[in-house]
matplotlib code that plots the C-alpha trace (Angstrom):
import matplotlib.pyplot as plt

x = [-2.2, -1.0, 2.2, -0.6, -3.0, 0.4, 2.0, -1.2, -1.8, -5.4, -7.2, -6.6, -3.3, -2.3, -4.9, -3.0, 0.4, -0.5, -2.1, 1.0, 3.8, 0.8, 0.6, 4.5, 5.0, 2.0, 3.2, 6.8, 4.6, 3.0, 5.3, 7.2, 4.3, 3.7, 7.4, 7.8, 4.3, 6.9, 8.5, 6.3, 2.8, 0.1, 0.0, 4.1, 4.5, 1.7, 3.8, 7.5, 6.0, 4.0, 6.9, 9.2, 6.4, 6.2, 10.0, 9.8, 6.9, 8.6, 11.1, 8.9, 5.9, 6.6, 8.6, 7.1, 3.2, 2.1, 4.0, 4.7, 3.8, 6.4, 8.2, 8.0, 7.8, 5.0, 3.9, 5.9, 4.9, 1.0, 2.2, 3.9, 0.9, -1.5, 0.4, 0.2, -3.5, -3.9, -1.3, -3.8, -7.0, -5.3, -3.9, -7.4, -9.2, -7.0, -7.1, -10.7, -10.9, -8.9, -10.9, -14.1, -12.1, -10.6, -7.0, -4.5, -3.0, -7.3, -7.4, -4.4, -6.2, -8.8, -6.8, -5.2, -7.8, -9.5, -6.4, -5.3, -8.4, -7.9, -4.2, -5.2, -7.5, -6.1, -2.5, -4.3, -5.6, -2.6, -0.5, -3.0, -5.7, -4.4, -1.8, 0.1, 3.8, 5.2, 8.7]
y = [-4.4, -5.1, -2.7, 0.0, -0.3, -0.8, 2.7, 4.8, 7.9, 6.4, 5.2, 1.6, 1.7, 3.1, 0.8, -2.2, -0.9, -0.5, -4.1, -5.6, -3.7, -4.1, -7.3, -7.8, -5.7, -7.4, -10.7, -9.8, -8.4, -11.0, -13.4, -11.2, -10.8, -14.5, -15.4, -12.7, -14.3, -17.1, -14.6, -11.7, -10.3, -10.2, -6.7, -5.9, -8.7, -5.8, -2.8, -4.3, -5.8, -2.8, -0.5, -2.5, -2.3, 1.3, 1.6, -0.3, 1.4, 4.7, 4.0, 2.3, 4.4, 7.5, 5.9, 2.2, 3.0, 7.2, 7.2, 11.0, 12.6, 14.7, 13.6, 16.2, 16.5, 17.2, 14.1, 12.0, 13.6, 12.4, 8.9, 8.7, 10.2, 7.8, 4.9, 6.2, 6.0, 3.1, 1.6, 2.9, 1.7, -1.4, -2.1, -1.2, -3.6, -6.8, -6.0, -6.3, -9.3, -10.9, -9.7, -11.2, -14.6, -14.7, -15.9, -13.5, -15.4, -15.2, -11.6, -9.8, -10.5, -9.2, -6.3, -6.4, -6.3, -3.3, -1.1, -1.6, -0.1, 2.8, 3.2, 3.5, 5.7, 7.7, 7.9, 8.1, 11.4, 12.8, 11.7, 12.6, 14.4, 17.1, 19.2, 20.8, 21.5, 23.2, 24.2]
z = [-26.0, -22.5, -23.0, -24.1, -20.7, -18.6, -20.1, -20.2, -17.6, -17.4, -14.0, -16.0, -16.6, -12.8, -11.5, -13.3, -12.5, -8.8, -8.9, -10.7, -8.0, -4.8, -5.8, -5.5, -2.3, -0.6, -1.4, -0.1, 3.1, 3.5, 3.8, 6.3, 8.4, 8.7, 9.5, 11.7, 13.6, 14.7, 17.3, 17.8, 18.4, 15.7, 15.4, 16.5, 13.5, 11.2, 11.7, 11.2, 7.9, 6.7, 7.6, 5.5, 2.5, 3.0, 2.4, -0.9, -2.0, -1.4, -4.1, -7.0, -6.5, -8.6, -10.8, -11.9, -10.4, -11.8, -14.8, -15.8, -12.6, -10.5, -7.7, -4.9, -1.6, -0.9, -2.7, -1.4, 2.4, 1.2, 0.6, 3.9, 5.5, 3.1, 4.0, 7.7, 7.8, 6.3, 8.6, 11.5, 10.1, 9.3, 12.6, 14.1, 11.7, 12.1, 16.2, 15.7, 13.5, 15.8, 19.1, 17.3, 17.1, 13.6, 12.6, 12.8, 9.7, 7.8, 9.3, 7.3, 4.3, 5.0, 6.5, 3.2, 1.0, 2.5, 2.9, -0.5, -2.0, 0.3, -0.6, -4.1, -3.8, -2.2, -3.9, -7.3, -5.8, -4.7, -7.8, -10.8, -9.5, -7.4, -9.2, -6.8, -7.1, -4.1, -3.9]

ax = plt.figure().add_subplot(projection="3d")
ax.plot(x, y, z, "-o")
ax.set_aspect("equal")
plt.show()
């Protein structure tokens, strides 16, 4: 039953698939981000670990996350610009958490937990939703 709501084309099976690799990716962020708090800046320490994120995501998103849909340019331009965004509102949202008096180390999960939900979204829409294939 699993392998059947993990293959499907479904907002289930993407939302589970993007769960399942998210889940990896933030984890591997994550940990990044909080080492990387040893040396640097809250937010410096942000950006290097959501950059390095974005470069995994880059490669396992079409392939392991929207089964069956095209790899093109202009979708993987969206992502980039998706992942863009988010890294903005992101950045913005732990800045304030953190100007209000939370952790820095409380505040990224929160950070996390809203732009994940946004990066779904909105890569769901780009991927299945929107059918464009440019040359």
């Amino acid at each position: 039953m699993m392998k059947s709501l993990l293959g499907g084309q479904g907002l289930l099976g993407d939302g589970l698939r993007f769960a399942l690799v998210g889940a990896g990716n933030t984890l591997f962020t994550l940990i990044v981000f909080q080492l990387l708090l040893f040396k640097l800046s809250p937010l410096l320490s942000y950006y290097l670990a959501w950059a390095i994120g974005l470069a995994v995501l880059l490669v396992v998103f079409p392939r392991y996350v929207f089964k069956g849909s095209i790899a093109t340019v202009w979708r993987a331009a969206s992502t980039v610009a998706i992942y863009l965004a988010s890294l903005l509102i992101g950045g913005v949202l732990l800045s304030e958490l953190i100007a209000i008096g939370m952790n820095p180390r409380l505040g990224i999960l929160i950070t996390i937990g809203f732009t994940t939900l946004f990066n779904f979204a909105a890569s769901r829409l780009v991927y299945r939703l929107i059918r464009r294939h440019p040359a």
